[in-house]
C-alpha positions in Angstrom: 0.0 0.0 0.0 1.3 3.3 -0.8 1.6 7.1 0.6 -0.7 8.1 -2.5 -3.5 5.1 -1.6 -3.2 6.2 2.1 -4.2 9.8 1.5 -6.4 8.9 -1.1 -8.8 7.0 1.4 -8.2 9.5 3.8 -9.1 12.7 1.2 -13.1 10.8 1.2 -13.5 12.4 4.5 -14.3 15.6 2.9 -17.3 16.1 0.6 -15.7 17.6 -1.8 -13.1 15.3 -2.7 -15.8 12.5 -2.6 -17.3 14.7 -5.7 -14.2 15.3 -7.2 -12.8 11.6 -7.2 -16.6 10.0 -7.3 -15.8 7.8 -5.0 -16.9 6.9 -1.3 -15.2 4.8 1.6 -17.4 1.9 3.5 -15.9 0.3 6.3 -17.1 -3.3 7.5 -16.6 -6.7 6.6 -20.4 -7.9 6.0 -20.9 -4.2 4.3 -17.8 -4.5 2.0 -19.0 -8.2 1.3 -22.6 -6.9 0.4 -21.1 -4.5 -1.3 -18.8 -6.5 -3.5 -22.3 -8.5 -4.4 -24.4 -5.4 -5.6 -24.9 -3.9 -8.5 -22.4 -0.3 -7.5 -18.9 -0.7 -8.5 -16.5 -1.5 -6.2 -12.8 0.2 -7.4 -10.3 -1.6 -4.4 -10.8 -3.1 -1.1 -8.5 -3.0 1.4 -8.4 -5.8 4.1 -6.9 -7.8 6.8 -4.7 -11.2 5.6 -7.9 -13.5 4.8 -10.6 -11.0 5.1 -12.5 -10.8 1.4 -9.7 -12.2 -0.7 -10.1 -11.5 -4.3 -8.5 -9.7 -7.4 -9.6 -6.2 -6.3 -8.5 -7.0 -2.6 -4.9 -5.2 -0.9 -4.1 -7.3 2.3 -2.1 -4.4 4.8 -2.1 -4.7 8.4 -3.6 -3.7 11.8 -1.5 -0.7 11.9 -2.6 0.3 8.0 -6.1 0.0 8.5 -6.0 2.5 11.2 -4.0 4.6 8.9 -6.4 4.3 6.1 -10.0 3.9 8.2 -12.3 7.1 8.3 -13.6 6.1 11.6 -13.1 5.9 15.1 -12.5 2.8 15.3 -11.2 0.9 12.4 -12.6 -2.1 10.8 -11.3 -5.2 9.1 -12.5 -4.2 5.8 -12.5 -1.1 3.7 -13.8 -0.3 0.0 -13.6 2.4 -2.5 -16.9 2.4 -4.3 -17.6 4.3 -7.7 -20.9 6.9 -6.3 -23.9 6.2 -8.0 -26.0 8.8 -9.8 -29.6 8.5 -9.6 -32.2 10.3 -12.0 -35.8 11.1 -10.5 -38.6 13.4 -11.2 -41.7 14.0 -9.6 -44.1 12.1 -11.5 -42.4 9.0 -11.4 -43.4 8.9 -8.1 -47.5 8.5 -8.2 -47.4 5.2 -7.1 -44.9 4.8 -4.2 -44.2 6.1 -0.5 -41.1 8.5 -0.7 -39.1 10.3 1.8 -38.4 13.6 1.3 -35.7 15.7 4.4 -35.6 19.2 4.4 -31.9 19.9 5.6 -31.5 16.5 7.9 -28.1 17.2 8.9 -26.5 14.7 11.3 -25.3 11.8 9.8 -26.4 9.3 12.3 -30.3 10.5 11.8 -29.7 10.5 7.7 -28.2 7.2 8.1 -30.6 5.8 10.2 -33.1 7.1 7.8 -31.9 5.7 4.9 -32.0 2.5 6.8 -35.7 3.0 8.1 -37.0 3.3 4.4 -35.1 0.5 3.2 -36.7 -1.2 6.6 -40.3 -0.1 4.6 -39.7 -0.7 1.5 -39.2 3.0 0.8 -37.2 2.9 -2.4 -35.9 6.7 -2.6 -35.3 9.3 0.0 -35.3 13.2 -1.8 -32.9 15.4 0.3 -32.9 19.1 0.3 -29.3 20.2 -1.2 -28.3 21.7 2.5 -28.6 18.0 4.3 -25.7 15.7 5.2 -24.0 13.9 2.1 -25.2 10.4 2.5 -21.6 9.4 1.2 -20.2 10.7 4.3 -18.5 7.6 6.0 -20.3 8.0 8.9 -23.7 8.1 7.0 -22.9 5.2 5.1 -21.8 3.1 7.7 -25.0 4.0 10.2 -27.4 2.6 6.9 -25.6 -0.4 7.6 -26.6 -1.2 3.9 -29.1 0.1 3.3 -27.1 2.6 1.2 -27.1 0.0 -1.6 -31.0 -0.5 -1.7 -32.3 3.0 -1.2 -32.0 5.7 -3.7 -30.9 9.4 -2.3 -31.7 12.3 -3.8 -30.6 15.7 -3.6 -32.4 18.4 -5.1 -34.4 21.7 -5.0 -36.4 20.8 -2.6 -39.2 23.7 -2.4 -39.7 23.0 -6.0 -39.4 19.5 -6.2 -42.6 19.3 -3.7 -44.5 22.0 -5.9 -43.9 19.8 -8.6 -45.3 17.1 -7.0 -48.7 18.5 -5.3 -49.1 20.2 -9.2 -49.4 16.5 -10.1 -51.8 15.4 -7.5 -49.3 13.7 -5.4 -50.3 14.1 -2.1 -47.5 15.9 0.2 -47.3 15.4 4.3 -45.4 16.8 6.5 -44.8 16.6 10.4 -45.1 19.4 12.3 -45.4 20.1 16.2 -49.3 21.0 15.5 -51.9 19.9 13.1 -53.9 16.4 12.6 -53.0 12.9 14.8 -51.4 11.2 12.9 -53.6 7.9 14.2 -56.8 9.7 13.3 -56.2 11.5 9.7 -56.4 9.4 6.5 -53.3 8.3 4.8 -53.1 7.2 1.3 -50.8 4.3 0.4 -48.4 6.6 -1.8 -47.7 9.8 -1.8 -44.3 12.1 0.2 -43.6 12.3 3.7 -41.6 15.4 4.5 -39.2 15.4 7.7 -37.7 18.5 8.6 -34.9 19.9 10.5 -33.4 18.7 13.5 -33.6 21.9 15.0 -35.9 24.1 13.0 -38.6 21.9 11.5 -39.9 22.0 8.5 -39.1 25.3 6.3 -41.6 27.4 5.8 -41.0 27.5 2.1 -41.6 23.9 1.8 -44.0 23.8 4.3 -46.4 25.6 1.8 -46.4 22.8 -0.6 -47.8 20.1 2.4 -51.6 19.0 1.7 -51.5 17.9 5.4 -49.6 18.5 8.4 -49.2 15.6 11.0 -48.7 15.6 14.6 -47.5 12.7 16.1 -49.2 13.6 20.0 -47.5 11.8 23.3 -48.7 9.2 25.3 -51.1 10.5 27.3 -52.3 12.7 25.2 -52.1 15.6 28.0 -49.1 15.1 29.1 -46.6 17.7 29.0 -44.1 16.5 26.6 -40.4 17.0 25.7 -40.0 19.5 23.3 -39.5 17.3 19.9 -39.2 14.0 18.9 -35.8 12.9 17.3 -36.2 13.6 13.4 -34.8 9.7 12.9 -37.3 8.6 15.5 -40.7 10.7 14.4 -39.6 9.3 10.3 -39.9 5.6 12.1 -42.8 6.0 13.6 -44.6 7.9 10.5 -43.4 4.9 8.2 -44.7 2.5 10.2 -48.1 3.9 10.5 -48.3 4.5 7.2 -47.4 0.8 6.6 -49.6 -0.2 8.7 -52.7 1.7 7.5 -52.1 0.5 3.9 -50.6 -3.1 4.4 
C-alpha cells in the first residue's frame, strides 16, 4: 500500500473530494462483502490477511487499516466504491411512499433514515441540497446497507414538492401541530416530509404540504419534551403508514 492510496482514502473524508474523485469509503466486513455482491462498482478493497480475498482486494495490516480507516474505530475491511447517480422526477413517483428531508443534517439521523426506508420498503429518499452527504462515512456506515437499496436524492427541494402536489401527489409533512397522525387518512403513496433537526420543517416547503401531522405523546395531556428525534418521528410515521395500507 502506498503514501498516495493512504491519503487517497483519507481525502473521502471531505465532501468535496468525494465529488471530485466519485468515490466513497465503507468500512465493514459484511458491508464491504454486500457491497462487492451489488450492482455499485466496487474500485479496491482493502483488508486484513484472509478477510475478502479477491483480485480487487490489498491485504495491509492492523496498523494500515487504522492509517487508512475514516472512523473511530477501524474495521477489518474497507472499500472504495464508484458513487452512483440517480435520476428522479416528480411524476415517477404516483405510485410509491417517498421520503423527502428538508436539511437533515446529522449523519447518524440520515443514516438511520436511509435505513428505516429501506426497513419499509421505501425505495428513494429526496434530500434538500443543504442536508448531510449520505456518502459521508459515517452516514454510510450508520445505513448499515441500506445505502445499496435505497435511492438518495438531492435536489431543490421547495420545488421539487410543488412539482409534486401540481401532479396530484399528495404531500405530508410533520409538524409540532396539526392532525393525529392515528386519526387522519393516509393514502398508500404519496411524500412524507421530515424537517430539520432543530428548526422543522421550512416554511418555504412547508407551503407545498396538503397535510400536516402531529405525532401527540402518550397521554395525550401530558406535557411533553420539546420534539421527537427527526430519525425517530420518520420511524414512527413509516410505520403507520405501513400499517394503514398493508
Amino acid at each position: 500500500m502506498t503514501k498516495a492510496e493512504i491519503q487517497l482514502v483519507r481525502s473521502l473524508a471531505d465532501k468535496r473530494n468525494r465529488d471530485r474523485e466519485g468515490l466513497f469509503a465503507a468500512e465493514g466486513e459484511k458491508l464491504v462483502g454486500e457491497l462487492r455482491a451489488s450492482h455499485l462498482r466496487v474500485r479496491k478493497i482493502y483488508a486484513l490477511d484472509g478477510i475478502l480475498p479477491g483480485p480487487e482486494t490489498t491485504t495491509v495490516s492492523e496498523k494500515e487499516m487504522e492509517r487508512l480507516s475514516l472512523l473511530k474505530t477501524p474495521n477489518r475491511a474497507l472499500a472504495l466504491v464508484e458513487t452512483p447517480r440517480h435520476r428522479l422526477s416528480a411524476d415517477e413517483l404516483g405510485d410509491r411512499l417517498t421520503l423527502a428531508l428538508d436539511e437533515v443534517q446529522n449523519p447518524g439521523n440520515l443514516g438511520t433514515i436511509i435505513r428505516l426506508a429501506d426497513w419499509f420498503g421505501i425505495r428513494d429518499v429526496v434530500c434538500s441540497t443543504d442536508s448531510a452527504d449520505c456518502f459521508n462515512p459515517k452516514v454510510v456506515q450508520a445505513t448499515m446497507g441500506a445505502i445499496l437499496r435505497v435511492r438518495v436524492h438531492y435536489v431543490d427541494l421547495e420545488r421539487f414538492l410543488s412539482d409534486a402536489r401540481s401532479s396530484g401527489i399528495p404531500v405530508y409533512g410533520t409538524f409540532l401541530e396539526g392532525e393525529n397522525l392515528y386519526d387522519t387518512p393516509l393514502t398508500p403513496t404519496g411524500i412524507l416530509l421530515m424537517g430539520n433537526e432543530g428548526r422543522g420543517v421550512s416554511e418555504a416547503c412547508a407551503r407545498h404540504v396538503n397535510r400536516k401531522l402531529f405525532i401527540p405523546p402518550y397521554p395525550a395531556d401530558r406535557r411533553a419534551t420539546e420534539s421527537l428525534n427527526v430519525a425517530m418521528a420518520t420511524g414512527i410515521a413509516c410505520a403507520e403508514f405501513r400499517r394503514r395500507n398493508r
